[in-house]
N, C-alpha and C positions, 0 to 999 in steps of 0.2 A: 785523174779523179773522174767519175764515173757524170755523166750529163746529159740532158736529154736529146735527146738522138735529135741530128738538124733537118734528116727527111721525116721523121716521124714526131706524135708529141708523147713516147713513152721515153722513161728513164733506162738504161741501158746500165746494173748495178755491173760491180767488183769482186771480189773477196779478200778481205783483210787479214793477212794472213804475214807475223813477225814484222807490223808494223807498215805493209805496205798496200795499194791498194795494189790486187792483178787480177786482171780478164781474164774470165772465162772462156773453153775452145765451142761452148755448146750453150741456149740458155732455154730459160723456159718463159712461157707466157704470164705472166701475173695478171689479174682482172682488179678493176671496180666495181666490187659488184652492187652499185648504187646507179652504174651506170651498163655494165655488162662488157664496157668494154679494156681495153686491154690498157695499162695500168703502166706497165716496167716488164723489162724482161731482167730475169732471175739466172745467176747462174746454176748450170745444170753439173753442181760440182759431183766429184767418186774418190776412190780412193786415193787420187796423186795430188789431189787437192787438201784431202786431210792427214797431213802428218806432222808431227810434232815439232815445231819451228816458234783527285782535287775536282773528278768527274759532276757530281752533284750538282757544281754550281752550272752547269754547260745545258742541261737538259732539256731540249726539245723536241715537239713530236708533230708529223707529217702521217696521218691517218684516216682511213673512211670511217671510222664510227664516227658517232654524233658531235660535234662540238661539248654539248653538256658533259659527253661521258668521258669524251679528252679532258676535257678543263678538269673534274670533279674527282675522278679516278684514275689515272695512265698519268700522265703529267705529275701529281703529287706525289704519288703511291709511289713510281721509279725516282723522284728524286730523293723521297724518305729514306728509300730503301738504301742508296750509297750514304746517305746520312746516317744512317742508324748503327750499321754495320760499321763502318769506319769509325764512328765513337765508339760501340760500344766492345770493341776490339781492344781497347783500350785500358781495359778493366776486365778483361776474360783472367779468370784466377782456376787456377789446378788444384787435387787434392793430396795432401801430405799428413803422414800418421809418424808416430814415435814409438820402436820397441823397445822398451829400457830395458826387459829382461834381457835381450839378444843385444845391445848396444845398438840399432840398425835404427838408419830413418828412411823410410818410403816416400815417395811419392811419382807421381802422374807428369809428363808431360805431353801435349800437342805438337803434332811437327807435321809440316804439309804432304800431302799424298803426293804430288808431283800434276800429273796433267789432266782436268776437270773435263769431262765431254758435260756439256751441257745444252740439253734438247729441249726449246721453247716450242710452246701451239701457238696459232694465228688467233684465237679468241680476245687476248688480252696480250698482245706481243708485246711491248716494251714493258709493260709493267713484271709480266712473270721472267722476262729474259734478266732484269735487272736484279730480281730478286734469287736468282741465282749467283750470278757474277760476282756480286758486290760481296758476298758472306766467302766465296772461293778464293777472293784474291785476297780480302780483309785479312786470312787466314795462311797467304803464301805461295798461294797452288796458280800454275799459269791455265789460261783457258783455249779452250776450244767448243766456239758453241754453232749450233746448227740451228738460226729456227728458220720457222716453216715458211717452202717457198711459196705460199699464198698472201704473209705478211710481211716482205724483207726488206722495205724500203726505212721504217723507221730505227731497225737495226745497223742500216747502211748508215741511215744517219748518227747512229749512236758512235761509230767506229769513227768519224770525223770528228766531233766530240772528245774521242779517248785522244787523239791526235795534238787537239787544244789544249786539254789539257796536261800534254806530257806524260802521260802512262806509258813507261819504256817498253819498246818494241817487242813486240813478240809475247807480252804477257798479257793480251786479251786479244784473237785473232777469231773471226768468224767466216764460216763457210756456208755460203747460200748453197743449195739444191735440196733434190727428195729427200723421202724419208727413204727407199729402197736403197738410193744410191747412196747421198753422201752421209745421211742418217747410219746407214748399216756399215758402212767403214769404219766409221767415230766407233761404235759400238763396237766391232771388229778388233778395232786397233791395238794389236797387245803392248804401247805404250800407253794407252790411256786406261789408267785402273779405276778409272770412278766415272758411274755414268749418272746424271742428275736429269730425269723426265719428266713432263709432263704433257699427256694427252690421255690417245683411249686407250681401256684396258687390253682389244687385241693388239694393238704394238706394241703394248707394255711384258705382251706374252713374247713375242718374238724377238724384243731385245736383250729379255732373261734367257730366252735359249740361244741368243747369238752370242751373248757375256758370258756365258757360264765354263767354256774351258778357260775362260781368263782370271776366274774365280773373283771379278768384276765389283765392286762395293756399289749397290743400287740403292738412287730413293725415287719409286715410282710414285707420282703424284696424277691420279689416274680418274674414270669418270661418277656417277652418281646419279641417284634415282630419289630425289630429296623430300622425303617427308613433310610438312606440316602440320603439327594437332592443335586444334582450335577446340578450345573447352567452351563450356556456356559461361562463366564467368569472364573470358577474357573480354579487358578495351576492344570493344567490334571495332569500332571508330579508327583505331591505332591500329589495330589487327592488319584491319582490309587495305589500310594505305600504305601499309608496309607489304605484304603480300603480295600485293598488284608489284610492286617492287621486284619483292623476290625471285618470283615466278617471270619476269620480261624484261627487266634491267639487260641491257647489250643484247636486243631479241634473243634472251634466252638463253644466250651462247656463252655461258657461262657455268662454270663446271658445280657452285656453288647454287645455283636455281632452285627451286621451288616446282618439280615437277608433279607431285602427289598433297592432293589438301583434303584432312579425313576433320569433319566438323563434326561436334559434339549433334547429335539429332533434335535436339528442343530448339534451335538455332540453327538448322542446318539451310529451311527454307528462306530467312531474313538474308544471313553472312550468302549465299547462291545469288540473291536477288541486288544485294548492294557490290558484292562483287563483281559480279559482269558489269555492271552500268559504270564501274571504277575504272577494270579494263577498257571501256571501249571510250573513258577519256586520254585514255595511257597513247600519244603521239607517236605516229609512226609516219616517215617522211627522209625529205633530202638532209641527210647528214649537215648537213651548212645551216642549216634550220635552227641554232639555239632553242627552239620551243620545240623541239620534237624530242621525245623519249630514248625511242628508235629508229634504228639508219635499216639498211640493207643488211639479210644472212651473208655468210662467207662467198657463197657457189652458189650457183645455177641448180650445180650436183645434188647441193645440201638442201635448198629450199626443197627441190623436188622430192627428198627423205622425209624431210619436217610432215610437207601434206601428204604425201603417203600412209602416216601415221595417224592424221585427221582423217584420210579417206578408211582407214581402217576402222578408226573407233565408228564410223558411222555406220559400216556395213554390220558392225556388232552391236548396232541399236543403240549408240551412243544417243545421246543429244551434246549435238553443237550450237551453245548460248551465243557466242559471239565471235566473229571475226573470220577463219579462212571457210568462205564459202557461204557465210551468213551476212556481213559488211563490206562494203566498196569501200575500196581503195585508190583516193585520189590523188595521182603523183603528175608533176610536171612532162612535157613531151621528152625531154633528154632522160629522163630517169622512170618511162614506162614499162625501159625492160632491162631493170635492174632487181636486186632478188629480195624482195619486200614482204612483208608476212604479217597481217596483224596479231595484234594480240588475243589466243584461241583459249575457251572456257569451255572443258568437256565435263558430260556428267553421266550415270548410268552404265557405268561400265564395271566386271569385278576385278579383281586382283589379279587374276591368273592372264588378265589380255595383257597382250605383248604390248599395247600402249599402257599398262601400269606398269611394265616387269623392267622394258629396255627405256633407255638413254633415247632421248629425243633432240637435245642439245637446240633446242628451238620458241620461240613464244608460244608454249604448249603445256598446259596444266589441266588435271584432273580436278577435280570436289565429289567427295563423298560424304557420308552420313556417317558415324560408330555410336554406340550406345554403350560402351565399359572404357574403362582406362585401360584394364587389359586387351579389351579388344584393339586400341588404339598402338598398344605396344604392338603387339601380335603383328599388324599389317604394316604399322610403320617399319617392322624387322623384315617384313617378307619378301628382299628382293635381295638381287646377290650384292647389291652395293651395299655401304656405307658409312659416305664421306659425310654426309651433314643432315642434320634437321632441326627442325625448330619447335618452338612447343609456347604456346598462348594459353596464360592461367594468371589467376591473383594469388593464386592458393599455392603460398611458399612450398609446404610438404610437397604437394604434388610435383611440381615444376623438378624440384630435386630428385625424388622416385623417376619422372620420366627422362633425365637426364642421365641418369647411373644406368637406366635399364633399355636407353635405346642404342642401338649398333651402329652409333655414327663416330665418327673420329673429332667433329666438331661439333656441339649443340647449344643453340640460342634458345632463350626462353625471352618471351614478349622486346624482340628485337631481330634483327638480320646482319649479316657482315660486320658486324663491330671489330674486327680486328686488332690485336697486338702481337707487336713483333717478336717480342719474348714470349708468347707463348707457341706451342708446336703446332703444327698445321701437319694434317692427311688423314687419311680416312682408316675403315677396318674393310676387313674381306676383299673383294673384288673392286675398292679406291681406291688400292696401293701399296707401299711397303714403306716404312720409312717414314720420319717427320722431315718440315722443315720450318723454317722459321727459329729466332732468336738461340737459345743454347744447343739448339737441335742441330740447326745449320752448321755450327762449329763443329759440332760433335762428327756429322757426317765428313766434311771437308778438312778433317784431321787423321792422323792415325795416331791411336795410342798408345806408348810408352809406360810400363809400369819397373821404377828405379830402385833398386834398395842398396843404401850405404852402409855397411858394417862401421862405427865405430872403432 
């Protein structure tokens, strides 16, 4: 069993694999990036590592995001998920039709695919790993899941866990390493017929060209460019405190974020002026911190993407209201060079800049002005994503019209994140392929059977 090394104080993980834990010949470096420094070593699994060979109540979590956003979301959300799926498996019904002319009766059945690759991201690791697993195995299918080796420890601890609770061997086994390596073998593997993803859109391109002599069953759940349209009717009040939300909840790094906010123009200078001063209550700090919002970005790598982006909109005449390069950031000595970002409020910028077009994955949001509801459609459509946006109005019609006629896979009207498990989750265009969540999850992690009995 896998323990923190006795010359060093990093963790030294396993791979779980047919029930058992085994070392790795190679590993990789894991970081805290709260702290910068090195965290656990990850094995550096490939292809000899991947091959085919009552949890709910056990679940706990060992993570650098914030205490808040453990407790509130990651912790609840992965125990629901084994909870939801394991009831509501229970009650999954098939469809049957009657042909009296022909004496024949039809119907449908579900039967498992066989071996599930399932590829989690480091944003929100235990919670999106679990909301795989639980609907695959609910349904029959043994697993093989890969996540990312930047968040592998709370998955490590999942698989002690499955151990407690008796989940027989070799029907949930996971493999630490890259995405090149042991990511692209899982994907490779022509026993594994069903690949279940979630990251960015270019890996989601390369694991369709790596699947595809396997004629592979994909559901890419992939990234976003997230709109917000703020009418002059909508609660400002509710508006702006849920926004501030939207836009920097898990700095950012959340696929579902709030990177584009187009304000109705009669309101455009009030909702600018109380939004920056909301942001720049929004807590950024040591993860341990119960009062802080936000901990540390993933990387070193990443932070230094994030402000890239900022230094970008500046050189194109942005204005930067608040946060990277306008507000100090005051962290403790152990955690000065860890990778910390406040929350950034850009404005003046058009459509066609690469900070309104691409994926920032960061505490990094726009505000703009529109004067039509079409104009609002219009720009809210004009990027190659999407997975989600939201829309603030009183005015029932409207909210409905902007709903049916924006390009996202999921749309909130004067709300954020409310999720239900029975309903589908993913995007349109460049956010993916595929639903997942509640009959969708079945649907996917089945193959179907169509039976006719002649009389």
């Amino acid at each position: 069993m896998p323990k923190s090394s006795e010359k060093h104080s990093y963790l030294v993980l396993e791979n779980y694999i047919g029930g058992k834990f085994i070392s790795g010949k190679s590993h990789i470096d894991s970081y805290n990036p709260s702290t910068g420094e090195v965290y656990c070593k990850v094995p550096d699994s490939g292809k000899e590592e991947v091959r085919c060979h009552k949890v709910y109540d056990f679940l706990m979590v060992l993570t650098w995001k914030t205490v808040m956003l453990a407790r509130t979301v990651d912790i609840p959300r992965s125990v629901y998920n084994f909870r939801f799926f394991a009831s509501s498996v229970l009650h999954h019904t098939t469809d049957c039709s009657q042909m009296d002319h022909m004496g024949c009766l039809n119907y449908t059945v579900r039967c498992q695919v066989g071996v599930a690759g399932l590829i989690s991201p480091w944003n929100l690791p235990l919670y999106l790993l679990t909301w795989k697993i639980a609907p695959a195995i609910a349904m029959g299918n043994t697993v093989v899941a890969k996540p990312s080796e930047m968040t592998s420890v709370t998955a490590w601890m999942m698989c002690k866990l499955f151990e407690e609770a008796g989940v027989p061997p070799g029907v949930v086994n996971i493999v630490f390493g890259t995405g090149p390596k042991a990511g692209d073998a899982l994907v490779a593997h022509p026993d594994v017929p069903l690949i279940s993803f979630t990251g960015s859109t270019g890996t989601a391109q390369r694991i369709t060209e790596r699947s595809a002599p396997y004629c592979k069953k994909l559901s890419l759940e992939l990234g976003g460019k997230n709109p917000a349209i703020i009418f002059a009717d909508a609660d400002l009040e509710r508006c702006i405190e849920t926004t501030v939300r939207s836009s920097f909840l898990n700095q950012g790094e959340i696929c579902l974020c709030t990177s584009r906010i187009y304000v109705e123009r009669s309101i455009y200078s009030e909702f600018l002026e109380k939004f920056v001063a909301a942001a720049r209550k929004w807590k950024t700090g040591v993860p341990s911190d119960p009062s802080n919002n936000n901990g540390a970005l993933i990387s070193k790598e990443h932070l230094e993407k994030v402000r890239s982006f900022v230094a970008l909109a500046k050189s194109e005449g942005a204005v930067i209201h608040c946060g990277e390069g306008v507000d100090h950031l005051d962290l403790p000595e152990p955690n000065k060079s860890g990778y910390f970002m406040r929350p950034t409020v850009i404005s003046g910028l058009p459509d066609r800049s690469r900070v309104m077009q691409e994926e920032i994955f960061g505490p990094v949001t726009c505000v703009c002005p529109f004067d039509t509801e079409e104009e609002a459609v219009a720009r809210g459509n004009g990027v190659r994503y999407g997975l989600s946006a939201t829309v603030w109005s009183k005015d029932v019609g409207r909210v409905h019209r902007m709903a049916q006629r924006l390009q996202a896979g999921l749309v909130w009207t004067n709300c954020w994140l409310v999720r239900d498990l029975n309903l589908p989750f993913g995007g349109m265009k460049h956010s993916g392929v595929g639903r997942e969540g509640g009959k969708d999850s079945y649907h996917f992690f089945t193959e179907v059977k169509s039976i006719t009995i002649k009389h």
